[in-house]
Kinemage of the C-alpha trace (Angstrom):
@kinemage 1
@onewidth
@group {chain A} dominant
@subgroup {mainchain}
@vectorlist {calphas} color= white
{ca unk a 1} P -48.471 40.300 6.883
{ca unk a 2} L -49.494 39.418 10.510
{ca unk a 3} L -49.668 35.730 10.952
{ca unk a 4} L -51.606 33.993 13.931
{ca unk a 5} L -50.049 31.263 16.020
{ca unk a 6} L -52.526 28.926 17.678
{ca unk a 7} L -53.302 29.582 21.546
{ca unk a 8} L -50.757 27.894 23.888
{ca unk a 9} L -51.826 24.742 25.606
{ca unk a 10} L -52.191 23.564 28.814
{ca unk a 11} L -48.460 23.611 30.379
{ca unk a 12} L -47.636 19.609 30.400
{ca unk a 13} L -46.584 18.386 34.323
{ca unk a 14} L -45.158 14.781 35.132
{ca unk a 15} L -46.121 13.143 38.099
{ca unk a 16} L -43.916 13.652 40.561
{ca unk a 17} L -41.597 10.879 41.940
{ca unk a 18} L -41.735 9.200 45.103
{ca unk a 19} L -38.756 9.619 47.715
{ca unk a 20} L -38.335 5.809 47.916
{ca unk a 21} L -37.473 5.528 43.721
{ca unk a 22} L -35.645 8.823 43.376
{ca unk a 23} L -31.833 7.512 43.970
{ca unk a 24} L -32.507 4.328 42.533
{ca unk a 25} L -34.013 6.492 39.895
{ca unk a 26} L -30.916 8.623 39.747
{ca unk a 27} L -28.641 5.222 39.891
{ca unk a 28} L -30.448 4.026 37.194
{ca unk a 29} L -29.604 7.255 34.796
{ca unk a 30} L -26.076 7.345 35.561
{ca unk a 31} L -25.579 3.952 35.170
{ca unk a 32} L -26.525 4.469 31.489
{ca unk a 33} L -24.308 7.256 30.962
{ca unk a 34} L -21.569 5.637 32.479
{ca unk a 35} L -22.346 2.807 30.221
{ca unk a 36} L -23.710 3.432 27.303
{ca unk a 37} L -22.735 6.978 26.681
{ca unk a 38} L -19.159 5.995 27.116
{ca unk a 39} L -19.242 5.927 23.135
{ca unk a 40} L -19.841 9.918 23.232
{ca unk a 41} L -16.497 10.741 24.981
{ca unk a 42} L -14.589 9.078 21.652
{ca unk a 43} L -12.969 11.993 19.684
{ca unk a 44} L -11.053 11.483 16.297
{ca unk a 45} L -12.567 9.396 13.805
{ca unk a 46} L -11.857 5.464 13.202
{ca unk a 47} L -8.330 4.426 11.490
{ca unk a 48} L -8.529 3.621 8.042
{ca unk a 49} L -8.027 0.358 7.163
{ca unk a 50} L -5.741 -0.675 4.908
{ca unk a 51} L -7.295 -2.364 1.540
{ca unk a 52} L -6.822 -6.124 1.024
{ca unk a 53} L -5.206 -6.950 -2.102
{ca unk a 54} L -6.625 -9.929 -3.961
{ca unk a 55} L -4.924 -12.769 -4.149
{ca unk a 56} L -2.327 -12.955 -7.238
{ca unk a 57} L -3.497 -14.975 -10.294
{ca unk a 58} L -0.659 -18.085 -11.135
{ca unk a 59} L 0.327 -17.960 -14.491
{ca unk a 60} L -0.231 -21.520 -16.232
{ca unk a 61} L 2.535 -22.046 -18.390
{ca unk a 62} L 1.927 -25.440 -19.352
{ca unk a 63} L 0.073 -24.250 -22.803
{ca unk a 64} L 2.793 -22.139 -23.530
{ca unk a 65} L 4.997 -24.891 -23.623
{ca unk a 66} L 7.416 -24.945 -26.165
{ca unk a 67} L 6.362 -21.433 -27.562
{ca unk a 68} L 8.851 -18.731 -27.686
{ca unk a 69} L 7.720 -15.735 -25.451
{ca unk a 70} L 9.081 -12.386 -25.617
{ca unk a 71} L 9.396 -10.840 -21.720
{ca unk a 72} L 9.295 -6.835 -22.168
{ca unk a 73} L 11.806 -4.777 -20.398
{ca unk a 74} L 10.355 -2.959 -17.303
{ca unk a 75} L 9.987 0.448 -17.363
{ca unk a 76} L 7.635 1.583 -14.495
{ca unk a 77} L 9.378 1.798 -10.898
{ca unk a 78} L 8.352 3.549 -7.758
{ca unk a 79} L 9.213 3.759 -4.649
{ca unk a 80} L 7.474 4.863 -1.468
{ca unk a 81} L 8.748 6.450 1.899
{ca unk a 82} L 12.429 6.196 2.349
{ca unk a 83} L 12.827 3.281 0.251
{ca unk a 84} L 14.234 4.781 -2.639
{ca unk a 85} L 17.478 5.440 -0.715
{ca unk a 86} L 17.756 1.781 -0.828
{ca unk a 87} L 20.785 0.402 -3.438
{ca unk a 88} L 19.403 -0.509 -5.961
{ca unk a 89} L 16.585 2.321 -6.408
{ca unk a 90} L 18.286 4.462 -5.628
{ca unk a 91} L 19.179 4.953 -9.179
{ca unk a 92} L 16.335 4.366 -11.938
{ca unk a 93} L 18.906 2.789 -14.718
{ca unk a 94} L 20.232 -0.032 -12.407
{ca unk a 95} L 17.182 -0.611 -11.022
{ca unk a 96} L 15.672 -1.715 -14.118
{ca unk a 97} L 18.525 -3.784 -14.645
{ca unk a 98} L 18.105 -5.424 -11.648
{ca unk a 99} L 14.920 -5.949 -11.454
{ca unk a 100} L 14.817 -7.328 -15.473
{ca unk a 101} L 17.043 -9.774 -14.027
{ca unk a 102} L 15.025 -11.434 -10.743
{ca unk a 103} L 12.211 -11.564 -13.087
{ca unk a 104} L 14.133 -12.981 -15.868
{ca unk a 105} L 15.265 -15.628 -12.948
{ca unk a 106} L 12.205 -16.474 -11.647
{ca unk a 107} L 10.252 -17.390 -14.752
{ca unk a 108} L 13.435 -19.360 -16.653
{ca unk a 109} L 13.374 -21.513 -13.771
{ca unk a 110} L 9.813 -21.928 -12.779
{ca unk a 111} L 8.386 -22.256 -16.508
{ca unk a 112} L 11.380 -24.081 -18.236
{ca unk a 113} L 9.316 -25.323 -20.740
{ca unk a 114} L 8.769 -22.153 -22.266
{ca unk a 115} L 11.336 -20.526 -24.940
{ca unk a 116} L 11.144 -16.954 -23.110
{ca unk a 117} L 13.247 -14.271 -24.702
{ca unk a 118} L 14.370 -11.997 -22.200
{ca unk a 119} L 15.015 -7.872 -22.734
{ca unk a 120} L 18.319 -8.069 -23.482
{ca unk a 121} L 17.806 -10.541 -26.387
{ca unk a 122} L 14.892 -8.878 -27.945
{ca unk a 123} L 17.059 -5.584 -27.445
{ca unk a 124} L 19.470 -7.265 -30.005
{ca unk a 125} L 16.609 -8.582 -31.966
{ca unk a 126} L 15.391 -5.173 -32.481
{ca unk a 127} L 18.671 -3.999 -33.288
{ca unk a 128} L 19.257 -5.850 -36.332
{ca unk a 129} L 15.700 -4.629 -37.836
{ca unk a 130} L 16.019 -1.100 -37.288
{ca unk a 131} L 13.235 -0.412 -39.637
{ca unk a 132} L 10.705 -3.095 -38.820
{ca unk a 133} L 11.533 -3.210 -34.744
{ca unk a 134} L 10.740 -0.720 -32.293
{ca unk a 135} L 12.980 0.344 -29.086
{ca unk a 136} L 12.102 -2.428 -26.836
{ca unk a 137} L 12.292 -0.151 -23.626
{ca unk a 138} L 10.124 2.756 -25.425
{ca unk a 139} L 7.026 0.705 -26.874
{ca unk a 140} L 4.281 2.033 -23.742
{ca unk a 141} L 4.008 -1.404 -21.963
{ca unk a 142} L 3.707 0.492 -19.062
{ca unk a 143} L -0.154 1.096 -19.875
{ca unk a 144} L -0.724 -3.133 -19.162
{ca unk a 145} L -0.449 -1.820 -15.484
{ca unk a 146} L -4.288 -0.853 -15.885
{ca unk a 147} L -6.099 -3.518 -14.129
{ca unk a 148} L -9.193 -5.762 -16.254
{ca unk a 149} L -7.622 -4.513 -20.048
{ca unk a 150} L -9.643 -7.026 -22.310
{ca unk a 151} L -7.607 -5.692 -25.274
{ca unk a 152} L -3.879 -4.531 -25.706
{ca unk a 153} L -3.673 -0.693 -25.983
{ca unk a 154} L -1.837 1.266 -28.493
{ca unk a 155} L 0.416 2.193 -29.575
{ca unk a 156} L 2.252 -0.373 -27.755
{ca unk a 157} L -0.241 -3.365 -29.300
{ca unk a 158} L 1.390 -2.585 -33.255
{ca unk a 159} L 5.186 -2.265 -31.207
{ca unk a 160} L 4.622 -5.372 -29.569
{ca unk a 161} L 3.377 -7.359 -32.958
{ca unk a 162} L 6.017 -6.089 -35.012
{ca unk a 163} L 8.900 -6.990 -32.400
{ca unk a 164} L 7.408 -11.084 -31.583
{ca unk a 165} L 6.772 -11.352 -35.155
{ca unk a 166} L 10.937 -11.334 -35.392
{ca unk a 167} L 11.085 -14.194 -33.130
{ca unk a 168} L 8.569 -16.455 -34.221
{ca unk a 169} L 6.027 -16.155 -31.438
{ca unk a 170} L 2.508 -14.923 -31.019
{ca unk a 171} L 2.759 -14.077 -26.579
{ca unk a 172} L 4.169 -11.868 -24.614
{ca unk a 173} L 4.872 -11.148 -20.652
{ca unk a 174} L 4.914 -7.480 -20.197
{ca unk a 175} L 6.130 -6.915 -16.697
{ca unk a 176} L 4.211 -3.109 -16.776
{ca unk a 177} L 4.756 -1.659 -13.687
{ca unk a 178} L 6.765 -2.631 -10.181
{ca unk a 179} L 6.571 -0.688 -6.531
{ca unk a 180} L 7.617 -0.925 -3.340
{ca unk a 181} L 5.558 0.183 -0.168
{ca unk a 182} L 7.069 -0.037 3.616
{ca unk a 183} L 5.012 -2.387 5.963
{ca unk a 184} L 3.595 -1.498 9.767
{ca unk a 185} L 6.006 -4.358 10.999
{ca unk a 186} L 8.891 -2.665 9.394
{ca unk a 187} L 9.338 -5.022 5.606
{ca unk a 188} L 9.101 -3.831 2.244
{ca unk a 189} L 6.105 -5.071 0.296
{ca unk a 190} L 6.180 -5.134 -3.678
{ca unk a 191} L 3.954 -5.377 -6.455
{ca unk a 192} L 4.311 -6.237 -9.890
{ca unk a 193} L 1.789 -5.465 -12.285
{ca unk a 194} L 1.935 -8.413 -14.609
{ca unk a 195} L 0.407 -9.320 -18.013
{ca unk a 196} L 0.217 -11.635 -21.531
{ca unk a 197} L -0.540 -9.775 -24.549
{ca unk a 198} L -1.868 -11.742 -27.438
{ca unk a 199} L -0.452 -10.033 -30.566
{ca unk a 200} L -2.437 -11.859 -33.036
{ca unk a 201} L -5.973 -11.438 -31.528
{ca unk a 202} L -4.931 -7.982 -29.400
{ca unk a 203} L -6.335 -10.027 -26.428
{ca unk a 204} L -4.972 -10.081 -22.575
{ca unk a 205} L -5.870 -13.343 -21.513
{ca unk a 206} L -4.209 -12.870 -18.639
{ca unk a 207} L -3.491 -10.387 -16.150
{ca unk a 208} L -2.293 -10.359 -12.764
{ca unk a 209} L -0.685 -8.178 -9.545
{ca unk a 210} L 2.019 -10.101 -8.209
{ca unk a 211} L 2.898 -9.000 -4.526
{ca unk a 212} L 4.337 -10.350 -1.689
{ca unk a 213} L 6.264 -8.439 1.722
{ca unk a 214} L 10.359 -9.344 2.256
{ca unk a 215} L 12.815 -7.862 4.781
{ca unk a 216} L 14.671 -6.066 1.437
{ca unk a 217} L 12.861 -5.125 -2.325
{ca unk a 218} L 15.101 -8.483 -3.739
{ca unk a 219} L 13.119 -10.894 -1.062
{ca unk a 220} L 10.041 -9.222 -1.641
{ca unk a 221} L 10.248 -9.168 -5.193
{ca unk a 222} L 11.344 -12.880 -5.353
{ca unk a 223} L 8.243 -13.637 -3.168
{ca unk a 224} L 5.560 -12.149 -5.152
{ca unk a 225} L 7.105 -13.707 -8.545
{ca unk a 226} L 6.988 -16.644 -6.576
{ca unk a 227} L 3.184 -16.422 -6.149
{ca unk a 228} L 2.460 -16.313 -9.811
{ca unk a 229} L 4.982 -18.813 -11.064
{ca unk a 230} L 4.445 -21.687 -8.652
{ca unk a 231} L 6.604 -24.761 -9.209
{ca unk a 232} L 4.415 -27.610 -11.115
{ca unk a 233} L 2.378 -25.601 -13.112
């Protein structure tokens, strides 16, 4: 089917310019390219930039006072870049260990007032119930890494009860997950995925990422347990 198209219209002219305002005219054209299409010649697109972390929450162990608290072994670590070479991660075993012990540190002596029962104690705990305790280092606290948890997930939330209802208690600190990232300026930053678990309501009341940069994973470590456990609370 044939289709017509409307007449063409009268060819469109522009006055022509006077001598006297063409090079000012001309000026005036490459000044703006000069200027503003400077932002044309840019190739690549913009850097990322690098998220900001929110601040860590402090743990308030003033109501806790007196309680007996079980602390859950670790059993998340990563390691980014070249930093697993590092002694300790370089070997997954001892760097639980080690790391099970700065934490164990850091919250003895920042919340004394607080019975805490570190992993190796609940690891003997467990041992003499067999049949009512669960493996301590195989109960899924890893999944209290997940940020905003309003409740504690199985399977670990029926481990968990079973194992703090040996020692008397109702709370425990699951340290769920811990990393370590290399820095621009040429530290180590870590984070600690932090949380309590309520084990007679099922409830996290609290929940926090702990992280902090240090020249080596101990410093850094010690400086983001530092910013959840500060002195006087």
């Amino acid at each position: 089917m044939s289709r017509a198209f409307p007449a063409v219209a009268a060819p469109i002219t522009f006055p022509a310019v006077p001598n006297h305002m063409r090079t000012p005219a001309l000026l005036a054209v490459l000044a703006a390219f000069g200027c503003g299409g400077g932002g044309a010649a840019k190739s690549g697109p913009e850097p990322e930039k690098e998220p900001v972390l929110p601040p860590p929450i402090p743990l308030v162990t003033t109501p806790f006072a007196g309680q007996s608290i079980a602390v859950t072994p670790l059993t998340l670590i990563v390691a980014a870049d070249t930093i697993p070479r590092i002694a300790p991660l370089n070997d997954r075993t001892v760097a639980l260990a080690w790391a099970d012990s700065i934490i164990g540190q850091a919250i003895t002596s920042r919340g004394p007032d607080v019975k805490w029962v570190l992993p190796a104690e609940l690891r003997k705990v467990a041992r003499r119930s067999p049949t009512v305790a669960p493996d301590p280092d195989k109960m899924g606290q890893a999944a209290l890494r997940e940020q905003d948890l309003e409740e504690v997930p199985d399977p670990f939330r029926n481990y968990i009860r079973n194992l703090v209802a040996l020692i008397n208690g109702r709370y425990a600190l699951v340290p769920a997950a811990l990393s370590f990232t290399p820095r621009p300026d040429g530290r180590i930053r870590a984070e600690l995925a932090l949380a309590i678990a309520d084990t007679r309501s099922n409830k996290v009341p609290w929940q926090t990422v702990a992280w902090a940069d240090g020249r080596t994973p101990e410093l850094a470590l010690t400086a983001a347990l530092a910013t959840v456990l500060p002195l006087g609370f």
